[in-house]
DSSP file (Angstrom, degrees, kcal/mol; ACC not computed):
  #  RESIDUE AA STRUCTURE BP1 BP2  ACC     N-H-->O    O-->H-N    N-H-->O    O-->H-N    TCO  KAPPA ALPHA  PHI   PSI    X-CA   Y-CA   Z-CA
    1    1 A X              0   0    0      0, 0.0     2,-0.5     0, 0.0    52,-0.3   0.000 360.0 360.0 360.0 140.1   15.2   21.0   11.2
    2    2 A X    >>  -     0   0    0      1,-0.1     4,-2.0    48,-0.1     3,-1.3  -0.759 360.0-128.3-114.5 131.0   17.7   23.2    9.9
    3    3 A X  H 3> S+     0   0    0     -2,-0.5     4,-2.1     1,-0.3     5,-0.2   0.953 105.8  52.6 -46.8 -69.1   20.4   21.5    7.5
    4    4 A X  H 34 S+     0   0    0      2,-0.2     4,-0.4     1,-0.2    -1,-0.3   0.620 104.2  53.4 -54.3 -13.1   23.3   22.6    9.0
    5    5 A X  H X> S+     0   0    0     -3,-1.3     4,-2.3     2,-0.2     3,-0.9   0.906 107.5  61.3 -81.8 -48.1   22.3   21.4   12.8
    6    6 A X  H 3X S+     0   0    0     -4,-2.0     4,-1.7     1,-0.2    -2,-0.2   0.929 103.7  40.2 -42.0 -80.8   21.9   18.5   10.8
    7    7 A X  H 3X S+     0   0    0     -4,-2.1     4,-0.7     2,-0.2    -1,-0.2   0.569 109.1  61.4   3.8 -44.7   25.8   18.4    9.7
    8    8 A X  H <> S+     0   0    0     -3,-0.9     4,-1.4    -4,-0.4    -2,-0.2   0.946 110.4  41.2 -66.6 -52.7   26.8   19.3   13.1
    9    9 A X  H  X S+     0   0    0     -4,-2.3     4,-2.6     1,-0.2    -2,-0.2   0.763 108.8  54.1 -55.5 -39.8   25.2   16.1   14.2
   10   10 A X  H  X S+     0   0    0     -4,-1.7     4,-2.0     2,-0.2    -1,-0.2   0.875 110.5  51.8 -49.0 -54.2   26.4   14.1   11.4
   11   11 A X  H  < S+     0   0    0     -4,-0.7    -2,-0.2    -5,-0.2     4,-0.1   0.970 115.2  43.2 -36.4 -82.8   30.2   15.5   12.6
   12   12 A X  H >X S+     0   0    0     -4,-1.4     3,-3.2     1,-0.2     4,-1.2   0.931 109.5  53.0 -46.8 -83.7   29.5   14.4   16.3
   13   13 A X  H >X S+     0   0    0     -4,-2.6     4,-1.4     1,-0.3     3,-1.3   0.780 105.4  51.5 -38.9 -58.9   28.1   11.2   15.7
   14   14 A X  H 3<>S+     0   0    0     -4,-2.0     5,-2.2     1,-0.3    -1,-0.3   0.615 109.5  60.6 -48.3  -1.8   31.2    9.7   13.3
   15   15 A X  H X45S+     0   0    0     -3,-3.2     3,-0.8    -5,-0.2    -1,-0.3   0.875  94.8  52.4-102.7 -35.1   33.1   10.8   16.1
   16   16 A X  H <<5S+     0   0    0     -3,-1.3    -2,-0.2    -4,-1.2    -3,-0.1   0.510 112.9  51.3 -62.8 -14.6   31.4    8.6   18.8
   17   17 A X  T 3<5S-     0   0    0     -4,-1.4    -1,-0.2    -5,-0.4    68,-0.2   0.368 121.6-112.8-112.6  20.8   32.3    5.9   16.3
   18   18 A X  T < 5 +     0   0    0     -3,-0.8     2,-0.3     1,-0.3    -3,-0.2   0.608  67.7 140.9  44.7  51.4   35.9    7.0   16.0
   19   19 A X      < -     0   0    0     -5,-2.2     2,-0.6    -6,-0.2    -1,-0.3  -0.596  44.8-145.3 -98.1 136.9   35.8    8.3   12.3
   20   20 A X        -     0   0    0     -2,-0.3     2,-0.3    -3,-0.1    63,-0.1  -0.989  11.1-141.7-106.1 121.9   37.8   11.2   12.3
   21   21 A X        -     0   0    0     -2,-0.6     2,-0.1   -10,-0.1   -10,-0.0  -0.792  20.2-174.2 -95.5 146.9   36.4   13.5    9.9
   22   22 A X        -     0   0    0     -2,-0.3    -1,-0.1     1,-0.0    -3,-0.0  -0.151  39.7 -94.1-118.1-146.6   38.7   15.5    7.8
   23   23 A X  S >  S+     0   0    0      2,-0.2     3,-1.1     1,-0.1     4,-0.2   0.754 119.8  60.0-107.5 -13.1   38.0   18.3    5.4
   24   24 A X  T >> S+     0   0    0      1,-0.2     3,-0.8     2,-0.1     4,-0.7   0.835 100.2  59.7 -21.3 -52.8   37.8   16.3    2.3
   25   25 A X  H 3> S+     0   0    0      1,-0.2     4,-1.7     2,-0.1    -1,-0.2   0.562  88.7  78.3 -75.9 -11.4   34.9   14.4    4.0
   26   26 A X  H <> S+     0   0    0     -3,-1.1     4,-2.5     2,-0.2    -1,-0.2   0.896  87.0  50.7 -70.5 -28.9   32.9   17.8    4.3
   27   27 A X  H <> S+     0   0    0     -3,-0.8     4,-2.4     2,-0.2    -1,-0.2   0.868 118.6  44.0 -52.6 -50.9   31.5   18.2    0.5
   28   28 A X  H  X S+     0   0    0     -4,-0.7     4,-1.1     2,-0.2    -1,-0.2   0.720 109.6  52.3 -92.0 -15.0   30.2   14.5    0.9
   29   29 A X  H  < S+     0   0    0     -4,-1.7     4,-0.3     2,-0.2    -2,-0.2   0.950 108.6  50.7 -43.6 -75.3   28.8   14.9    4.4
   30   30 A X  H >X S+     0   0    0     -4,-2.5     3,-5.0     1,-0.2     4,-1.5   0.933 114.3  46.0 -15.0 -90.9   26.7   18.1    3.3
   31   31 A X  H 3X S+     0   0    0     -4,-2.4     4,-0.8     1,-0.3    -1,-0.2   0.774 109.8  53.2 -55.0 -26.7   25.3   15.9    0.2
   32   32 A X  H 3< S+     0   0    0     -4,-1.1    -1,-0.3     2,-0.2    -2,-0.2   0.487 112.7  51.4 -77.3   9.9   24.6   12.7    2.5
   33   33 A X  H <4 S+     0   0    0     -3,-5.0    -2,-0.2    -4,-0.3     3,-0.2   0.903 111.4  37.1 -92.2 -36.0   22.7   15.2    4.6
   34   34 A X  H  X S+     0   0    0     -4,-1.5     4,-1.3     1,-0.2    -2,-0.2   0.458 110.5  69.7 -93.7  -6.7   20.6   16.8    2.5
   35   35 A X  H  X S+     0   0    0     -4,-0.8     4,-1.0    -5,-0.3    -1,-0.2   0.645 109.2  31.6 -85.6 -32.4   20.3   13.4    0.9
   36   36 A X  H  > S+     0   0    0     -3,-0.2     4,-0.8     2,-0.2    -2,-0.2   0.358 106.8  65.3-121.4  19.9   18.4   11.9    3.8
   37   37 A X  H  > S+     0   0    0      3,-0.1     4,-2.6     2,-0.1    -2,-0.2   0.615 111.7  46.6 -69.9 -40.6   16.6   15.0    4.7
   38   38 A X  H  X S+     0   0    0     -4,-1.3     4,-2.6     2,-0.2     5,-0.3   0.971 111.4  43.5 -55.0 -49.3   15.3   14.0    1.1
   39   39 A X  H >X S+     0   0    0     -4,-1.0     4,-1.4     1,-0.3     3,-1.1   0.963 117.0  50.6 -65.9 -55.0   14.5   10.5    1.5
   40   40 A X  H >X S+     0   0    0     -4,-0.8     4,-1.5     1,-0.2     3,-1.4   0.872 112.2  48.0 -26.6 -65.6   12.9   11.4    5.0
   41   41 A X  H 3X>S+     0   0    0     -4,-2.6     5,-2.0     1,-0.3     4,-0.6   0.751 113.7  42.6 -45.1 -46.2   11.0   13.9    3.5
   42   42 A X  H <<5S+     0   0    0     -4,-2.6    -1,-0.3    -3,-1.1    -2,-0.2   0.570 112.9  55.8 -61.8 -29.1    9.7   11.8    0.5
   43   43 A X  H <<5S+     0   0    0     -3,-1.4    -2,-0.2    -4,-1.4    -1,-0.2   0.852 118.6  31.6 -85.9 -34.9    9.1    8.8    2.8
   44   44 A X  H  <5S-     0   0    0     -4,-1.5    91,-2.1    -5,-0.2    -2,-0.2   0.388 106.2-122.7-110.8 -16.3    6.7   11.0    5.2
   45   45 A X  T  <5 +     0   0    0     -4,-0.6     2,-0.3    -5,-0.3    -3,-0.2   0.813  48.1 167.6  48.2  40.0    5.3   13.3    2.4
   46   46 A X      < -     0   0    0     -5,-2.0    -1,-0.2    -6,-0.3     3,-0.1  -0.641  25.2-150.7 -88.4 155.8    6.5   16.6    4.1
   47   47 A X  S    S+     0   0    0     -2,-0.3     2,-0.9     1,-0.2    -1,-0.1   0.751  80.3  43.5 -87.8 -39.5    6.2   19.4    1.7
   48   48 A X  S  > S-     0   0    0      2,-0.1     4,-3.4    -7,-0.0     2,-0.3  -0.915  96.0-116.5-135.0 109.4    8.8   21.8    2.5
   49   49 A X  T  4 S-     0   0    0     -2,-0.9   -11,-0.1     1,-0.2   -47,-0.0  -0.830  83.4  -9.9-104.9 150.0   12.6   19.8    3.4
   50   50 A X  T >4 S+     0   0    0     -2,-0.3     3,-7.0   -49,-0.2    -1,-0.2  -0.989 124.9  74.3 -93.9  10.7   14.1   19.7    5.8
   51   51 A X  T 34 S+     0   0    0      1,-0.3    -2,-0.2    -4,-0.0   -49,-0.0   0.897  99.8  45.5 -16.4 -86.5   12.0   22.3    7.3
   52   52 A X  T 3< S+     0   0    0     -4,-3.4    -1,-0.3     2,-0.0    -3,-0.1   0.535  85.7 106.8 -38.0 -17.8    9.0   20.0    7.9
   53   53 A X  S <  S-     0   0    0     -3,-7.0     2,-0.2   -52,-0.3     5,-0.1  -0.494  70.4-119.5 -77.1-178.1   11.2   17.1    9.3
   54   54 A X    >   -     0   0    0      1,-0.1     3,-1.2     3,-0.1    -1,-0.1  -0.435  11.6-120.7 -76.8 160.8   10.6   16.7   13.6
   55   55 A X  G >  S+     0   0    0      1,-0.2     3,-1.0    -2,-0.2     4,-0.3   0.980 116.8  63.1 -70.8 -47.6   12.7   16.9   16.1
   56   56 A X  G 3  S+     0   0    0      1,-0.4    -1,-0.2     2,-0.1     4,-0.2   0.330 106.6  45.6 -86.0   4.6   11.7   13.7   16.9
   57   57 A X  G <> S+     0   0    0     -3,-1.2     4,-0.7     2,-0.1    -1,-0.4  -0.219  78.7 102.3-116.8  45.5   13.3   12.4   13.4
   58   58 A X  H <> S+     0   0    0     -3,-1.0     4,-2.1     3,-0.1     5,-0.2   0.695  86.9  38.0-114.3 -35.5   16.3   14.3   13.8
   59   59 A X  H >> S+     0   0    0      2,-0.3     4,-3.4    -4,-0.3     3,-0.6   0.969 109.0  55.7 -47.4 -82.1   18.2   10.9   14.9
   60   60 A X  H 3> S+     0   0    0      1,-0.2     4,-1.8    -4,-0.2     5,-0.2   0.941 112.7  52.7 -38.7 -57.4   16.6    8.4   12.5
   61   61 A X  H 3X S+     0   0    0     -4,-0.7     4,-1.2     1,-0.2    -2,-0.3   0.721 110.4  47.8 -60.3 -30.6   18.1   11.4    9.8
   62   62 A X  H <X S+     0   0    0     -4,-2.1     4,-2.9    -3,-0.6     5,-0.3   0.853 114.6  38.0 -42.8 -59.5   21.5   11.3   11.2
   63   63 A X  H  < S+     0   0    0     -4,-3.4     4,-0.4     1,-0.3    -2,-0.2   0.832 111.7  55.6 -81.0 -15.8   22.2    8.2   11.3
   64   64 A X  H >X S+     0   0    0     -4,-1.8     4,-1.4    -5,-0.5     3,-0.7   0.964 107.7  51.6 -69.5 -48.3   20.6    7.3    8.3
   65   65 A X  H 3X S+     0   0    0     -4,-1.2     4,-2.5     1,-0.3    -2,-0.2   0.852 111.7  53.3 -63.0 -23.5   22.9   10.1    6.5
   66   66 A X  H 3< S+     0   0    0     -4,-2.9     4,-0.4     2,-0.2    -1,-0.3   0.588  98.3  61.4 -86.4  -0.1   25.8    8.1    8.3
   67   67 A X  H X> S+     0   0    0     -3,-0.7     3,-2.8    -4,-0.4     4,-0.8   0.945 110.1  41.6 -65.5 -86.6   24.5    5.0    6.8
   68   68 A X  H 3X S+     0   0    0     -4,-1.4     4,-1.3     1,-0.3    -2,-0.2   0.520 108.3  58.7 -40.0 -34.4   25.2    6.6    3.5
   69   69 A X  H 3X S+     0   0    0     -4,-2.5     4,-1.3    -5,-0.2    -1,-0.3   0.680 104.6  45.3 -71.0 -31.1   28.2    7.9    4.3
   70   70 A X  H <> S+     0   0    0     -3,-2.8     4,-1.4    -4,-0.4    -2,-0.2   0.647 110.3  55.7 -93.5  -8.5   29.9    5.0    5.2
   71   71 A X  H  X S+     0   0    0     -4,-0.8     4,-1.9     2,-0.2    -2,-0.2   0.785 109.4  47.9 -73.7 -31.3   28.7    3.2    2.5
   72   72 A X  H  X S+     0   0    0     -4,-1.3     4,-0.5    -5,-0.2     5,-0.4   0.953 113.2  41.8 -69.1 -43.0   30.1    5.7    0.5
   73   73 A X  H >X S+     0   0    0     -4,-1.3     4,-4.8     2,-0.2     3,-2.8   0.988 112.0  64.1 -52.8 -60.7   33.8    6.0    2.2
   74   74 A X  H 3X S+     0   0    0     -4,-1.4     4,-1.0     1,-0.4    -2,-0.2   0.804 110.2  35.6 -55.5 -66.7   33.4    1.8    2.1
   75   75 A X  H 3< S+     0   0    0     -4,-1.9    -1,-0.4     1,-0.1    -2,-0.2   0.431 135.3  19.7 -82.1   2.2   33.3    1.9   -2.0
   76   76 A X  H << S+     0   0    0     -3,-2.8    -2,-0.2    -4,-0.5    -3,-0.1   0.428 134.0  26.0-137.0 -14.7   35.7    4.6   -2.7
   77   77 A X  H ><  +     0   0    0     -4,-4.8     3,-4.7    -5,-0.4     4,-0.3   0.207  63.0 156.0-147.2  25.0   38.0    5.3    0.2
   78   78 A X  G >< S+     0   0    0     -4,-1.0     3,-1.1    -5,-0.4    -4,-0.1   0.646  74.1  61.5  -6.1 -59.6   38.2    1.7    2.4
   79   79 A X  G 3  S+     0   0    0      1,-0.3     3,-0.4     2,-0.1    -1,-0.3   0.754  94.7  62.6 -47.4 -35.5   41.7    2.7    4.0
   80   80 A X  G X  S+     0   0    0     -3,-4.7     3,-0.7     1,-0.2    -1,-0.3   0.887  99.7  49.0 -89.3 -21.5   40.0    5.6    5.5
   81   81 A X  G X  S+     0   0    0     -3,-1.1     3,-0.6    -4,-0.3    -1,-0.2  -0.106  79.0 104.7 -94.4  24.1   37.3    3.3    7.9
   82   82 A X  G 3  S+     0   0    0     -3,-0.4    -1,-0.2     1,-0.2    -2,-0.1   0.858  72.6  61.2 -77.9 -34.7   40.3    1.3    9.0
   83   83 A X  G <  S+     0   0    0     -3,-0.7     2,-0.9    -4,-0.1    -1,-0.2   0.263  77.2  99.7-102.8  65.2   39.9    3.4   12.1
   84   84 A X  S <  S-     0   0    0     -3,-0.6     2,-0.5   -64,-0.0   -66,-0.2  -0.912  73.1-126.5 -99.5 126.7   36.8    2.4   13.1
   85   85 A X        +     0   0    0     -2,-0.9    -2,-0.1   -68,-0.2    -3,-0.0  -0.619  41.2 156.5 -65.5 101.6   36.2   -0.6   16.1
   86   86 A X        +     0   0    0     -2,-0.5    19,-0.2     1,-0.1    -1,-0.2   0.586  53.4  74.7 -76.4 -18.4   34.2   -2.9   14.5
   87   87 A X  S    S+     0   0    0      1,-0.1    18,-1.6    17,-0.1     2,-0.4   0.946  89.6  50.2 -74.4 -57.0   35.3   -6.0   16.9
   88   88 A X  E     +A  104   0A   0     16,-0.2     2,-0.3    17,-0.1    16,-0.2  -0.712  58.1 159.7-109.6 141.3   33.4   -5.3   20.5
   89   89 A X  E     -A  103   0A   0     14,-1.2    14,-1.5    -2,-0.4     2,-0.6  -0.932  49.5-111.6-139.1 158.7   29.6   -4.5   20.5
   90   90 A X  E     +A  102   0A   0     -2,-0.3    12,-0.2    12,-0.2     3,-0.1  -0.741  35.6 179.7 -94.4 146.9   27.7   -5.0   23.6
   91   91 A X        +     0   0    0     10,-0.9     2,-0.2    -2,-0.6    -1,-0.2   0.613  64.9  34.7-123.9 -11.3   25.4   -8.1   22.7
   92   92 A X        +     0   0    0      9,-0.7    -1,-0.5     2,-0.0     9,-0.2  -0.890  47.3 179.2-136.2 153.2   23.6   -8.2   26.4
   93   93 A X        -     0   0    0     -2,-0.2     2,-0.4     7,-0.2     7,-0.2  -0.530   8.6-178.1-149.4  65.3   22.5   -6.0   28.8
   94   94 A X  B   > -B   99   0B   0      5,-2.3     5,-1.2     1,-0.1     3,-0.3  -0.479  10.5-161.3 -71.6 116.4   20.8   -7.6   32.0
   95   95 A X  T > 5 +     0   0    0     -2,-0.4     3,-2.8     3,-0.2     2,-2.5   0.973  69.4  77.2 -53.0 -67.4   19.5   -5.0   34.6
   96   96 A X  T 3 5S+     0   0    0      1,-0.3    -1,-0.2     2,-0.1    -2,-0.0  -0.208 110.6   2.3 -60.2  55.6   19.2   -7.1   37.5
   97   97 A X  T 3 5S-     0   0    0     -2,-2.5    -1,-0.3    -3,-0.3    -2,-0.1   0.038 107.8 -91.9 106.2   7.3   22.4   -7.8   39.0
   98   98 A X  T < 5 +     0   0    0     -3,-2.8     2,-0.9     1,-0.2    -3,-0.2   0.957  68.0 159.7  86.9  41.5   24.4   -5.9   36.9
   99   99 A X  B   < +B   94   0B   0     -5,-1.2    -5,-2.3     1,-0.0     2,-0.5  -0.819   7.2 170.5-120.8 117.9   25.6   -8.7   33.7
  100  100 A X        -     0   0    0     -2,-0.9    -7,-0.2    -7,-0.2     2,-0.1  -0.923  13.1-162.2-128.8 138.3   26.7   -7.6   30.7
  101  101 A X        -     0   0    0     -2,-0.5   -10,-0.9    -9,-0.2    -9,-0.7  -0.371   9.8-137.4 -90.7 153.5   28.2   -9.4   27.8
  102  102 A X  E     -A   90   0A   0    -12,-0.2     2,-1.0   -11,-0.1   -12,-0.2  -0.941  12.9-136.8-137.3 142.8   30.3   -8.4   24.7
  103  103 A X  E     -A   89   0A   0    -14,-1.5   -14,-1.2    -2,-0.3     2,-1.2  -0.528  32.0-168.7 -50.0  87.5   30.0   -9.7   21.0
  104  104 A X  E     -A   88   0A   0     -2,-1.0     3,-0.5     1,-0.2   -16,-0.2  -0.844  67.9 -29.0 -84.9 115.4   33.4  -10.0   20.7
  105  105 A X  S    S-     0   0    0    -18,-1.6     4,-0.4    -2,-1.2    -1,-0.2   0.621  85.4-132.7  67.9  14.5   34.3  -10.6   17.0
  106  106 A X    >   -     0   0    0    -19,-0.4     3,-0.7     2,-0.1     2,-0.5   0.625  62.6 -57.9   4.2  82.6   30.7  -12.3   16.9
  107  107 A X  T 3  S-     0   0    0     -3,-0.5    -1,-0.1     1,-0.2    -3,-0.0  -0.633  97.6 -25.6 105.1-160.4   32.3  -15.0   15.2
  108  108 A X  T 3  S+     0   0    0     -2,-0.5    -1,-0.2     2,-0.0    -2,-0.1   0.163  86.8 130.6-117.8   2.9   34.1  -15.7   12.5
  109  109 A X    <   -     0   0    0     -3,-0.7     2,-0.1    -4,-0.4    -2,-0.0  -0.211  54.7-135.2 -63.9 125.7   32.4  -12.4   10.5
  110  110 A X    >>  -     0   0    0      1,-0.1     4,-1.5     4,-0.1     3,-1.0  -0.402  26.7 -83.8 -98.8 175.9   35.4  -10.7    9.2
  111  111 A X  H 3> S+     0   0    0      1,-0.3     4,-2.6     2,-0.2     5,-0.2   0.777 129.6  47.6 -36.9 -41.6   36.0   -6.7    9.3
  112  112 A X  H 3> S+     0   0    0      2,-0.2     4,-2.6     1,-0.2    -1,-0.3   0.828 105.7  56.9 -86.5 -17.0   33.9   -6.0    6.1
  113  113 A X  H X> S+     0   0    0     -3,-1.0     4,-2.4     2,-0.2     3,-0.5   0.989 112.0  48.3 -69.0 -61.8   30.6   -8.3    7.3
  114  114 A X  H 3X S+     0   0    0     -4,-1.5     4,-2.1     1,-0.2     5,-0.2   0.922 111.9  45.6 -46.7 -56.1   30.7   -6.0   10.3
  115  115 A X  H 3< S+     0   0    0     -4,-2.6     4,-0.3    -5,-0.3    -1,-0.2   0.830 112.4  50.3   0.3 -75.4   30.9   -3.1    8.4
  116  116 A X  H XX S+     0   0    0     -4,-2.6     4,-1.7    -3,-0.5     3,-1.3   0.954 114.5  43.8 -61.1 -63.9   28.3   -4.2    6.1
  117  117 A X  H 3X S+     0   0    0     -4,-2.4     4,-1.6     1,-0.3    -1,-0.3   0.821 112.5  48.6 -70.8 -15.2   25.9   -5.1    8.9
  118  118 A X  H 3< S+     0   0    0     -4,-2.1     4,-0.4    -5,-0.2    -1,-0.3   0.516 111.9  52.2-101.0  15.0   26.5   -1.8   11.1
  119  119 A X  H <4 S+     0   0    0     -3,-1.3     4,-0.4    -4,-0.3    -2,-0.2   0.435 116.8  47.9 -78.2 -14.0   25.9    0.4    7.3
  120  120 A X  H >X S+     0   0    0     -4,-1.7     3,-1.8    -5,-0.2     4,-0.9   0.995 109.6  44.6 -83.1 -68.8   22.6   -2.0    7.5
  121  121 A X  T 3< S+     0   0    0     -4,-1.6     4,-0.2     1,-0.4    -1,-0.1   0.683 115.9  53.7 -91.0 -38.1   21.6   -1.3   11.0
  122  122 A X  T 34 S+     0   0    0     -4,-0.4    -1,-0.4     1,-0.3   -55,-0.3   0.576 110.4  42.8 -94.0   0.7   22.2    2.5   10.2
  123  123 A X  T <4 S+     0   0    0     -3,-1.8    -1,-0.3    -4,-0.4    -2,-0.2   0.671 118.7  37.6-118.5  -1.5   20.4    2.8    7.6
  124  124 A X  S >< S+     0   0    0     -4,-0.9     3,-0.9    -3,-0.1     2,-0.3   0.170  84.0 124.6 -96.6   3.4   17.1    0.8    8.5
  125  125 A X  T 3  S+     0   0    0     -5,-0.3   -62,-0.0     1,-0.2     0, 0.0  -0.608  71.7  22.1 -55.3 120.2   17.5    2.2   12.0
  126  126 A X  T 3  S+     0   0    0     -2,-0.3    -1,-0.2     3,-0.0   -65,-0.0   0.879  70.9 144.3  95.1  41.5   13.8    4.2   12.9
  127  127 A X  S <> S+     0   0    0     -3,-0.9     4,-2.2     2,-0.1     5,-0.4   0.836  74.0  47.4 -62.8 -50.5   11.4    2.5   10.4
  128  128 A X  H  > S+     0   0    0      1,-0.2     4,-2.3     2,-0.2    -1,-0.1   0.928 113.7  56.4 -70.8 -26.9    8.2    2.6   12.8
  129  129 A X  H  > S+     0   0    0      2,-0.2     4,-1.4     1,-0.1    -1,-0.2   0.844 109.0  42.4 -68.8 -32.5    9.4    6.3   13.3
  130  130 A X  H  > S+     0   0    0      2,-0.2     4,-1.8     1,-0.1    -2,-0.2   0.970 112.2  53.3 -52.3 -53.1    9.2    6.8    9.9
  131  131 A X  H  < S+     0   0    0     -4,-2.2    -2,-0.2     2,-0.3    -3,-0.1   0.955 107.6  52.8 -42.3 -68.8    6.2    5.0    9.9
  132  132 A X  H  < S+     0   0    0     -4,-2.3    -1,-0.2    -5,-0.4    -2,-0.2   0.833 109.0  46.5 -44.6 -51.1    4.7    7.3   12.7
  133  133 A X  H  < S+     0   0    0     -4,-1.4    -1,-0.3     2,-0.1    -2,-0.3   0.824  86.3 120.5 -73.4 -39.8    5.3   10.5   11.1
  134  134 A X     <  -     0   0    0     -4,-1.8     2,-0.4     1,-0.1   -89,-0.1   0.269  41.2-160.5 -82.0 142.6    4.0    9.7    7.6
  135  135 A X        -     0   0    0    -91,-2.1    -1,-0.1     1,-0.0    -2,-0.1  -0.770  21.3-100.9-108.4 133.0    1.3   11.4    5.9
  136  136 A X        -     0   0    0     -2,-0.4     2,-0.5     1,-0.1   -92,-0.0  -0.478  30.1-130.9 -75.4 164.8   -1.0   10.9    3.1
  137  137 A X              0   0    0      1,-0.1    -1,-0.1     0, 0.0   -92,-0.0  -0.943 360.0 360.0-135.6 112.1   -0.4   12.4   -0.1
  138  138 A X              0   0    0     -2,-0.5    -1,-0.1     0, 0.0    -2,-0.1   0.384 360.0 360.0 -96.3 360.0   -3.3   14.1   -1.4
């Protein structure tokens, strides 16, 4: 995996979650990529990052770096994750007959408990792929 494809992806994704990224946000994008190219890399015991990671971690590393990243905005720049829609998540999805539900405001859980739980989700997202790839460390 090449760093920068990695970046591109990082871009795209915050965009599906209706983060606007500006040019401030690029320095610290760049270091939350290469910052879970690391951790991948360390977790799996590939030798040469991010070279080594798979295509088939390329995801788990994205979103993972967008884990970080919004934890990071979250403790230094709040104001700016104002726009994100925290409020509807789909919370069912039945095939058969078509029914699907949404979590709306799931609760009483207020903007930063969502927050908090979708910077959780994104950054434990694609343990048993982690898992999968990992190597022993001779």
């Amino acid at each position: 995996m090449v760093l920068e494809d990695l970046i591109r992806l990082i871009g795209l994704r915050l965009q599906m979650f209706g983060y606007i990224v500006t040019e401030g946000d690029n320095s610290t994008i760049e270091y939350q990529a290469e910052k879970a190219a690391q951790y991948v890399c360390n977790y799996c015991n590939f030798k040469k990052c991010p070279d080594d990671i798979p295509g088939a971690l390329k995801f788990v590393t994205v979103d993972y770096a967008i884990g970080e990243f919004l934890e990071h905005k979250k403790t230094f720049a709040p104001n700016a994750l104002s726009m994100l829609n925290l409020d509807i998540a789909v919370k069912q999805i039945k095939a058969g007959d078509m029914d699907t539900t949404f979590a709306v405001g799931e609760g009483s859980k207020t903007h930063e408990q969502r927050l908090d739980a979708f910077i959780n989700y994104l950054k434990s997202y694609g343990k048993t792929e982690l898992m999968r790839h990992r190597r022993i460390k001779w």
